[in-house]
N, C-alpha and C positions, 0 to 999 in steps of 0.2 A: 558234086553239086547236085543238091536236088531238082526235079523238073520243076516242081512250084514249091512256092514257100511251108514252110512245117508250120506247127505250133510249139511241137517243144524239140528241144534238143538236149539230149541228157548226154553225161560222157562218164567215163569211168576206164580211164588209160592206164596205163602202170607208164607210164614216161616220164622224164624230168616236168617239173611244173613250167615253165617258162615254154618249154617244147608242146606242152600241151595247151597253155593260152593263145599261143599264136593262129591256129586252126580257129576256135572258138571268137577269137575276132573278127577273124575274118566273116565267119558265120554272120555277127552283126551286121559289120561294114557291108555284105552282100544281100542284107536282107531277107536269109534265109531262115531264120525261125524269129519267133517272138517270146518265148520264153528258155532259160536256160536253168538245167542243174547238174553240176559238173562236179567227180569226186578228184581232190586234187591231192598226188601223194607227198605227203611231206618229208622233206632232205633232215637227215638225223642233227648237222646245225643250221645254224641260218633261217630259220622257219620263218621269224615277221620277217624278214626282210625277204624271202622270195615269194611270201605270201602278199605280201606291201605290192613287188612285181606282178604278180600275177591280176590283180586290182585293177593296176593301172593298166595293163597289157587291157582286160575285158572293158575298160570305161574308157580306154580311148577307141579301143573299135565300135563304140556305141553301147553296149550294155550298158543299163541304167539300175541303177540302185541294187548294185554288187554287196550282194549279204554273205558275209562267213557261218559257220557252224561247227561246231570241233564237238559231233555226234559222241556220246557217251563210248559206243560199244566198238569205237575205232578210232585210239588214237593218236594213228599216224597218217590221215588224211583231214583233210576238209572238204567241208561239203557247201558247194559254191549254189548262190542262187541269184537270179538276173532277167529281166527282161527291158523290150525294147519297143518300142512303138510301131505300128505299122507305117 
C-alpha cells in the first residue's frame, strides 16, 4: 500500500490476467492511484473471454473507462488503460 495516493499506476506482470486484475482493483477500490496502464499477458486461447474478465474485474473495482489496445509490436499482451476519480 502506498503512504498517500499516486497518480499513475502502471503494471507489467508476466501472471495469469485474472491474477493480475485482482491487485489493480483493489488499487481503485482503495483509492490509491487515479490513473492506470496495465500490460495484460494474453493466454494462447480464450483471449475475449478472459480479456471480457479482466474488464469487468477493473470496472467493478472502480476504474472508469477501461480502454483495450492490442499494440502493433506485441502481440500477445494488451495494453490496458483506465482512470478513476478522486
Amino acid at each position: 500500500a502506498p503512504s498517500e495516493p499516486v497518480d499513475w499506476l502502471l503494471c507489467d506482470m508476466a501472471w495469469r490476467p485474472p491474477e493480475v486484475a485482482q491487485p489493480l482493483a483493489k488499487w481503485a477500490k482503495r483509492n490509491w492511484a487515479r490513473q492506470l496502464v496495465a500490460n495484460i499477458k494474453l493466454p494462447m486461447t480464450k483471449k475475449l473471454e478472459i480479456l471480457t474478465r479482466v474488464r469487468e474485474t477493473l470496472t467493478e473495482g472502480g476504474w472508469q473507462d477501461v480502454r483495450a489496445r492490442q499494440l502493433y509490436h506485441d502481440r500477445d499482451e494488451i495494453t490496458l488503460s483506465a482512470w478513476r476519480t478522486a
